[in-house]
N, C-alpha and C positions, 0 to 999 in steps of 0.2 A: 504494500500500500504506500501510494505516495506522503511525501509530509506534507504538514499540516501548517500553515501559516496564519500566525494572529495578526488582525488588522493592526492590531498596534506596534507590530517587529515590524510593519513593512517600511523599508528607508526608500528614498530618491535612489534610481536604475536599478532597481530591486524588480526581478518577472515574477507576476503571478496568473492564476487561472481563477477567473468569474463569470458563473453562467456559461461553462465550460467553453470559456474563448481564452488566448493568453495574452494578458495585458504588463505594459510593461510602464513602471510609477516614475511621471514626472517631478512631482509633488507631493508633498506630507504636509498635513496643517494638523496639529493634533489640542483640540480642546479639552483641558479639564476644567470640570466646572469649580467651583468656589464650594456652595450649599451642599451640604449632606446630604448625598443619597444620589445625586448626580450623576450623571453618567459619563463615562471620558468617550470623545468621539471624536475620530480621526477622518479628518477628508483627504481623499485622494486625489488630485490630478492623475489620469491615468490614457491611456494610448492602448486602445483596442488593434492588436497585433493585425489582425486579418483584416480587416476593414479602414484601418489608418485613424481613425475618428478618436478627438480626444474629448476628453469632457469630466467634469467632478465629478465625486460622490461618495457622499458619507455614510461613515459604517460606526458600529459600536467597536470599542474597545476590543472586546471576544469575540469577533466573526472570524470564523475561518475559512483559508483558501488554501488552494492545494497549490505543489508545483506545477508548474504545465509542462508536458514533456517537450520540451526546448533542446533542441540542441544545435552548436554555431558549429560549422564545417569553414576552414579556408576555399576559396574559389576563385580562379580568374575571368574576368570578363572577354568573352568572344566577341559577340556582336550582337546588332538588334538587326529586329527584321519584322516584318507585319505580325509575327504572332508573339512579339514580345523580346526579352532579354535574355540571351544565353550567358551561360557561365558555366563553366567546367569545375567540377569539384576535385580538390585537388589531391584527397586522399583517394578515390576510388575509380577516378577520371570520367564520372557519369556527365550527362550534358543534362542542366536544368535552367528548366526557363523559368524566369518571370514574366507576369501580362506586364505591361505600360501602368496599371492603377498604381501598381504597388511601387513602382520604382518611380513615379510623381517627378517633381524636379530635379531628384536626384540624375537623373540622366544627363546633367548637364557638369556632373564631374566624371562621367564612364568612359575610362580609352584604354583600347586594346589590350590588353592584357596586365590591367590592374589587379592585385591582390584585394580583395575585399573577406568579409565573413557574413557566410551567407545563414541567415537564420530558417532553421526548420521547424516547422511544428505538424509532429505524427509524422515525419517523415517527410512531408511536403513545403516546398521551400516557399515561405509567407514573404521574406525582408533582406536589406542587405545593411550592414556597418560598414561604415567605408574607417580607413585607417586616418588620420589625426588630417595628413596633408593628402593633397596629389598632385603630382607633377602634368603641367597639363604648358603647350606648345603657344604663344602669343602669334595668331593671325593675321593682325592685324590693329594698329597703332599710332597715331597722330606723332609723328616725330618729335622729340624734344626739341624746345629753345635755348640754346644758349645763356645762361644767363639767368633760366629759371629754377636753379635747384638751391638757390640761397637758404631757404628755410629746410628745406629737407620733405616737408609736410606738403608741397604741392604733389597732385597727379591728374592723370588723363586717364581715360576712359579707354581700354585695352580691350578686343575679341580675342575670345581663346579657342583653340580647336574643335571645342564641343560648341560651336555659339555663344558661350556664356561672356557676359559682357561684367566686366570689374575693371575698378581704378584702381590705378598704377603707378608707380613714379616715374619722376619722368625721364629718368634714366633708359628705363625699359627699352629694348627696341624689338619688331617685327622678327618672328624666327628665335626668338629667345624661350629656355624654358624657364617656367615660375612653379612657383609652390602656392596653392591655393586653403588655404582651411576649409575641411568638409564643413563643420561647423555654423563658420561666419560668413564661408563665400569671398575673403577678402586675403588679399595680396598679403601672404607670408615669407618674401624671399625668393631668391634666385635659386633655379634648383640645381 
């Protein structure tokens, strides 16, 4: 039998299963009350794994949830194509696709044979974690001016190989590779 989790162990990036979906905790707000007899109630910010959708909700102190059978496999990314996202799993070299929902804007850091971790639930691949950075190709780039890098803190406005469009210093030039944070979306470096 799987274990058993109390609403109130649950921390931020903590996965659990409700309503037999698996959800993973953005959020903990945990209320006790003051008055005798009170109940201590925890809201969760929480991210329904399958369906992407986040949304609150408060539970008692004593509810419990189970683990969800989760498991993170490394994978690299193949390619996309009308019925979605390939990725090769890297310990068994199975080919697994994602649809287009599940991978939302994240496709706008996906190149060629990126190392990511591909999330499974029951066996079927729901998500991906992409690694802190990714090295991704500058497109295109407004050349620098001469004379504009006194503060350090100006930039321009850079295409990177997938489309995605971030500001840059203005050092940057066309054909250069950068480091992007999966995170923030923003210029972390030369890579």
């Amino acid at each position: 039998m799987a274990a058993l989790i109390e609403a109130i162990a649950v921390k931020r990036k903590m996965y659990f299963e409700f309503e037999n979906a698996p959800y993973h905790c953005l959020d903990v707000d945990i209320s006790t009350p003051t008055a005798r007899g009170g109940q201590t109630l925890v809201r969760l910010k929480m991210r329904n794994l399958l369906t992407r959708a986040v949304f609150d909700k408060t539970f008692k102190a004593g509810d419990k949830f189970k683990e969800p059978d989760l498991s993170v496999v490394p994978a690299s990314f193949l390619y996309s194509g009308g019925d979605g996202f390939h990725f090769m799993d890297q310990e068994t070299y199975d080919t697994l696709t994602l649809n287009a929902d599940l991978i939302g804007d994240d496709k706008d850091l996906l190149v060629e044979n990126l190392i990511v971790q591909l999330q499974k639930h029951n066996g079927n691949p729901i998500g991906i974690q992409f690694p802190p950075h990714v090295e991704l190709t500058v497109t295109y780039t407004e050349p620098g001016i001469r004379g504009d890098t006194a503060s350090g803190s100006v930039t321009k406005a850079a295409t990177l190989e997938t489309g995605m469009e971030i500001r840059v210093p203005l050092f940057i030039k066309e054909g250069e590779k950068i480091k992007v944070h999966t995170e923030t979306r923003e210029f972390a470096g030369r890579a």
